[in-house]
C-alpha positions, 0 to 999 in steps of 0.5 A: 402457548401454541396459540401465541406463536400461531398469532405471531407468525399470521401476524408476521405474514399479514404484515410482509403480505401488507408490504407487497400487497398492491404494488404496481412494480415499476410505476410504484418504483418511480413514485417512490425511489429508493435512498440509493436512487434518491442519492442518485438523483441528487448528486452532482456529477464532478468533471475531470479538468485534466488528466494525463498517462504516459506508460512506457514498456519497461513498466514506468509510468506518470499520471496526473489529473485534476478534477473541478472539486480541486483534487489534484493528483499525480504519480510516477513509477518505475520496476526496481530488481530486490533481493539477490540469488534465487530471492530476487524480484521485482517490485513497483516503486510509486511516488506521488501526491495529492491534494484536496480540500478538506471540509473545514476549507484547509488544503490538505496535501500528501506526498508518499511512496510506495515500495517494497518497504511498504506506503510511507506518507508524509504531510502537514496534517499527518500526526507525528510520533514525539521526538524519542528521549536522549536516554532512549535513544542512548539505549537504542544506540548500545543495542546497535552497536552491540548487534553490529559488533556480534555480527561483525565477530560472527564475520570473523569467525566463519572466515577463520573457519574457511580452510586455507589452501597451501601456497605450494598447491596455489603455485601448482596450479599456476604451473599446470594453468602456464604449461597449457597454453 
């Protein structure tokens, strides 16, 4: 047994020591490239026909470039205030689109935009869900209503619950806020 795994591992050595084993480092690399500088080697530099950027200092912005493989490219932004109070922000709202050829020779274009609800898409190509049944969307619009009308009693509720200052005290107030000036 110990002779087996003492041939594998000399038989292991010899074959990585007969991987490296007479290299001339640089002059065999150009001899023999590798698949990324062979990949380097044929490909095709793609030249950028147009492009364009205009940024403003309150964070808006329109770019827009064209390419000689046919995409085309552009965009527009701006910073929107979201949220209230202590929760409020900023977020980037980004609307676009761009187009290319697909390898099947179709034009494929895409309009999107992009906020703080997230990347929505559309285009031609992009699948869609079916159309949602009549009885569904019966069922989603019971389920609405009943959310709406719970918080709309909830409204109610809390408003009632707020305590209501006598008129005779409101008139007070008046009375001192006129004898002041």
């Amino acid at each position: 047994m110990k002779s087996i795994i003492l041939t594998v591992i000399l038989g292991l050595a010899a074959a990585q020591d007969s991987n490296y084993h007479g290299r001339n480092s640089y002059q065999d690399d150009k001899q023999n490239p590798s698949n990324d500088e062979r990949k380097l080697q044929l490909t095709t530099p793609i030249p950028i026909l147009h492009w364009n950027k205009q940024q403003e200092h309150d964070g808006t912005y329109k770019t827009s470039y064209e390419t000689g493989n046919n995409i085309i490219a552009e965009e527009s932004g701006y910073i929107k205030k979201v949220g209230e109070g202590e929760d409020q922000g900023e977020a980037l709202v980004q609307q676009g689109s761009y187009s290319y050829t697909s390898p099947e020779g179709k034009l494929i274009t895409i309009h999107y935009t992009a906020d703080e609800t997230g990347f929505h898409a559309t285009g031609d190509h992009i699948p869609t869900p079916p159309p949602v049944s009549e009885e569904i969307q019966k069922g989603l619009d019971l389920i609405f209503a009943g959310i709406r009308q719970q918080e709309e009693a909830d409204a109610r509720e809390a408003a009632q619950k707020i305590p209501q200052q006598p008129l005779s005290q409101q008139i007070e107030r008046r009375d001192n806020y006129d004898r002041k000036f």
